[in-house]
Backbone as JSON, one array per atom type, in Angstrom:
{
  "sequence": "XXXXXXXXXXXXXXXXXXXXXXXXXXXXXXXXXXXXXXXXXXXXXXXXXXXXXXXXXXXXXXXXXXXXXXXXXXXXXXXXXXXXXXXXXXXXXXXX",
  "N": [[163.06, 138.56, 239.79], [161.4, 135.41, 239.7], [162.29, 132.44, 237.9], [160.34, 130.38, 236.63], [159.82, 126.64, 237.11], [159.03, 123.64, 234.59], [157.19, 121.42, 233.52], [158.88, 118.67, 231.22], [156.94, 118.67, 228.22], [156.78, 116.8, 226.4], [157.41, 112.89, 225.71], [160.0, 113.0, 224.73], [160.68, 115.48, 225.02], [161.19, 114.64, 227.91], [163.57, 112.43, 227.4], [165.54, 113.58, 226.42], [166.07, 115.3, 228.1], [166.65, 113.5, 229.81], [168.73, 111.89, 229.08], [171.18, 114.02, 229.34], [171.99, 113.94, 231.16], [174.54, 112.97, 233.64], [175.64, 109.55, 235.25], [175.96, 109.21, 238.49], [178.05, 107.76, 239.09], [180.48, 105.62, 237.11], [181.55, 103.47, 234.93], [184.28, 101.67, 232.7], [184.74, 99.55, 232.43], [183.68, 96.19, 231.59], [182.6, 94.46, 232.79], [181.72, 95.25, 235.45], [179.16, 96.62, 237.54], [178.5, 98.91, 236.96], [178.7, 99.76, 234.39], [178.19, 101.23, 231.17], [177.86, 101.06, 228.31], [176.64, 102.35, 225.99], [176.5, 105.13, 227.06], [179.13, 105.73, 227.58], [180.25, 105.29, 224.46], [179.18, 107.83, 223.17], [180.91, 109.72, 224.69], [182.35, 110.77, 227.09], [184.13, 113.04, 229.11], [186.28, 113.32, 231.86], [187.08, 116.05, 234.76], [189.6, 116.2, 236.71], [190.3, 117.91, 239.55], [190.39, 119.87, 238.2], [192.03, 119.41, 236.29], [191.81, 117.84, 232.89], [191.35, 114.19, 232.35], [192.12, 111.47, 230.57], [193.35, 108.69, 231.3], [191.05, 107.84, 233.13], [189.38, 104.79, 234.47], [187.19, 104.37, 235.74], [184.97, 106.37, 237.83], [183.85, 108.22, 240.53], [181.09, 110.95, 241.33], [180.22, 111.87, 243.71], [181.51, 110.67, 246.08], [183.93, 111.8, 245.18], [186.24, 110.53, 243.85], [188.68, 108.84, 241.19], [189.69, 106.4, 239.45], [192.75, 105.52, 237.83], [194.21, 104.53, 235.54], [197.47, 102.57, 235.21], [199.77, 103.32, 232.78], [200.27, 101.09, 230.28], [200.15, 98.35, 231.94], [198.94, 95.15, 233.42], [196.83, 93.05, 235.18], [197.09, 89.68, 236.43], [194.57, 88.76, 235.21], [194.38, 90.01, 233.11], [193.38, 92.65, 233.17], [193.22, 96.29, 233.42], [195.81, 97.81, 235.76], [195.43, 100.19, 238.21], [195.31, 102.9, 239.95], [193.69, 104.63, 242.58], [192.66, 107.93, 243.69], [191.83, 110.36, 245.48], [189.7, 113.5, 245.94], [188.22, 116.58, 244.13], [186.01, 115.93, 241.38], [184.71, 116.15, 238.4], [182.15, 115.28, 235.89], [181.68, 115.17, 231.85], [179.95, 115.36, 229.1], [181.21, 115.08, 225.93], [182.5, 117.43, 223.68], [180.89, 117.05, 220.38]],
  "CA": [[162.03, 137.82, 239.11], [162.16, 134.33, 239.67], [161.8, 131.49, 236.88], [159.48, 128.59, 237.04], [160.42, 125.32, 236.36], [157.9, 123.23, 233.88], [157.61, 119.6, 233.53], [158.46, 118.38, 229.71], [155.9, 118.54, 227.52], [156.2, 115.29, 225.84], [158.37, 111.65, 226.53], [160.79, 113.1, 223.55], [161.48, 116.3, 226.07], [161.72, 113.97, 228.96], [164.45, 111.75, 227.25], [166.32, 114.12, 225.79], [166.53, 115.71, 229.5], [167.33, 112.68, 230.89], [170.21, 111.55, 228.17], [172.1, 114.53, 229.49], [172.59, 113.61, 233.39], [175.84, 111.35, 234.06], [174.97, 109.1, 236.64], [177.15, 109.74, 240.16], [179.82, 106.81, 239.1], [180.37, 104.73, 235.63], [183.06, 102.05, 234.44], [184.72, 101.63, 231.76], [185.03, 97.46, 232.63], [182.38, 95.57, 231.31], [182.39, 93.48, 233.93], [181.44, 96.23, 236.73], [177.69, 97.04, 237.74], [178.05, 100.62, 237.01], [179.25, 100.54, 233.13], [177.05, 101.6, 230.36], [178.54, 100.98, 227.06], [175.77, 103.23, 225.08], [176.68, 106.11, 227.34], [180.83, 105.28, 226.77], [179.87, 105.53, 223.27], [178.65, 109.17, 222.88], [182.26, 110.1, 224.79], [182.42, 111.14, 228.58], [185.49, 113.56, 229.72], [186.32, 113.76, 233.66], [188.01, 116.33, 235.05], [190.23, 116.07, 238.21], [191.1, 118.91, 240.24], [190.56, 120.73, 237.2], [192.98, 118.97, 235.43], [191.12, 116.53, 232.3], [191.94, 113.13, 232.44], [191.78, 110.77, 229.5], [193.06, 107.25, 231.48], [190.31, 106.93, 233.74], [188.83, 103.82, 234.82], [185.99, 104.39, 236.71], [184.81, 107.95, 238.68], [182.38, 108.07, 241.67], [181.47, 112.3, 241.69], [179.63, 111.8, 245.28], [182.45, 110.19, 247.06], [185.2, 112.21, 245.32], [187.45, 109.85, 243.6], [188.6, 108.49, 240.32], [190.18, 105.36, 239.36], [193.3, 105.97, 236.9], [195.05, 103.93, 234.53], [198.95, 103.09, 235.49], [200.21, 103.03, 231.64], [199.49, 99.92, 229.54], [200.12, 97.78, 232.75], [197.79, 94.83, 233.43], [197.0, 92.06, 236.41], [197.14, 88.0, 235.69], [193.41, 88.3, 234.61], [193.97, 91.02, 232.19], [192.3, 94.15, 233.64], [194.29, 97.67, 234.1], [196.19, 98.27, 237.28], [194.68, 101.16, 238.71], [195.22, 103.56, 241.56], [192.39, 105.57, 243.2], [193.08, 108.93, 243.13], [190.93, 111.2, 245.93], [189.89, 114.84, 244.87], [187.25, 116.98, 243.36], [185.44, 115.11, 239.79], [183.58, 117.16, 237.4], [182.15, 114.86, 234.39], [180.84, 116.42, 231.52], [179.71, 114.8, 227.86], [182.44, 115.5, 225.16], [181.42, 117.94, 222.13], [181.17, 116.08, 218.87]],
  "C": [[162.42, 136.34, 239.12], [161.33, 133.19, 238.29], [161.31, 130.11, 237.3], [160.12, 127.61, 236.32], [159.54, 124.25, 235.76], [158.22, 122.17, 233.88], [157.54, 119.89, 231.94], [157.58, 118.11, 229.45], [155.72, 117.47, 226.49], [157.89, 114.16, 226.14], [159.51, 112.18, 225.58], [161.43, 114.12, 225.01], [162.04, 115.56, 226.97], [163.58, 113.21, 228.55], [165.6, 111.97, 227.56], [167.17, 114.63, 227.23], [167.4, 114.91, 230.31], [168.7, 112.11, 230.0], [171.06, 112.6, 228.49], [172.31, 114.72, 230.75], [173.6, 112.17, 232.83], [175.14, 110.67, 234.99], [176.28, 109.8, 237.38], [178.63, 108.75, 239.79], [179.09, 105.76, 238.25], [182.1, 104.83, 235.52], [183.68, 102.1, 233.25], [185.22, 99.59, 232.06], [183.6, 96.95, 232.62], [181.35, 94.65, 231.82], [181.45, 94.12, 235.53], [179.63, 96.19, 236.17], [177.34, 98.51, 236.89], [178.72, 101.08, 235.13], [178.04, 100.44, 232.27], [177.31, 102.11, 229.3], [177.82, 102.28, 226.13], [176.25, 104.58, 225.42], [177.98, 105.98, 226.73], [180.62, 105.94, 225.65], [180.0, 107.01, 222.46], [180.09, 109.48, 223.37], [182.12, 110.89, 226.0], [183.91, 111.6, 228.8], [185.14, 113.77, 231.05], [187.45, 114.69, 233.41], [188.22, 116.24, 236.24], [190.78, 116.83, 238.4], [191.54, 119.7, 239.33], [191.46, 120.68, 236.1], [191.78, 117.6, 234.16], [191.78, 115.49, 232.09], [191.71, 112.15, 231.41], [191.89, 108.92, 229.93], [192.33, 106.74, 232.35], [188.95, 106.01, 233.43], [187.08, 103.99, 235.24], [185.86, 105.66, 237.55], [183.52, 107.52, 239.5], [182.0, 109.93, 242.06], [180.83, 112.34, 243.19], [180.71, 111.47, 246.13], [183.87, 110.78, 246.87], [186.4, 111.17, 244.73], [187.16, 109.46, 242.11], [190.32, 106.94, 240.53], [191.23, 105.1, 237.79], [193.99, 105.02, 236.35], [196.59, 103.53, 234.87], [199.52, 102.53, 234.07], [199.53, 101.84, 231.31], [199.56, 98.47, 230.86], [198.43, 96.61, 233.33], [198.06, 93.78, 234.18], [196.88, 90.63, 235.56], [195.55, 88.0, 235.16], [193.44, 89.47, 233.83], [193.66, 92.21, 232.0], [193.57, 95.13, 233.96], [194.24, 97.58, 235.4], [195.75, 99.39, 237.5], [195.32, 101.8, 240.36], [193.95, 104.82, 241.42], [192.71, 106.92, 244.04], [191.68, 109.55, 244.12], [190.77, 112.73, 245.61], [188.68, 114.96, 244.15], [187.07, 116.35, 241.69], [184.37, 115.97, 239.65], [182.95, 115.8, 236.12], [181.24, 115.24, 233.82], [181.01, 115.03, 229.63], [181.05, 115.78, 226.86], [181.53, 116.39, 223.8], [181.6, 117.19, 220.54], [181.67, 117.02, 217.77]]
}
């Protein structure tokens, strides 16, 4: 038996639908194109290679990579050092 798929029945359904898609890749630098403080906010966990990760940077789940933290370490303008880290990304909203 197969199940149909319905369009929401009002902009409240729609929202709600759409407030629970990640995008494909989000920042945590305020500075980047791809961050989105409001989302941040609510609390985003990645996992990597099935492992969950708490110091990343930045995740792309289409291309496979995440962008990790190297301890409190930071460049002459301030920003975390980072290495990029290839490998299956899951991200998933955190439960409150």
């Amino acid at each position: 038996m197969a199940t149909a798929i319905t369009a929401p029945s009002s902009d409240a359904d729609l929202l709600a639908a759409m407030s629970d898609t990640l995008p494909d890749r989000l920042s945590v630098d305020p500075s980047s194109p791809f961050h989105d403080g409001e989302l941040l906010a609510r609390g985003i966990g990645i996992r990597f290679k099935g492992e969950e990760k708490t110091n990343v940077e930045e995740y792309c789940i289409s291309e496979g990579w995440v962008r990790l933290a190297l301890g409190n370490r930071v460049d002459r303008k301030g920003k975390a050092l980072t290495v990029k880290l290839q490998g299956p990304v899951e991200a998933f909203i955190k439960a409150e």
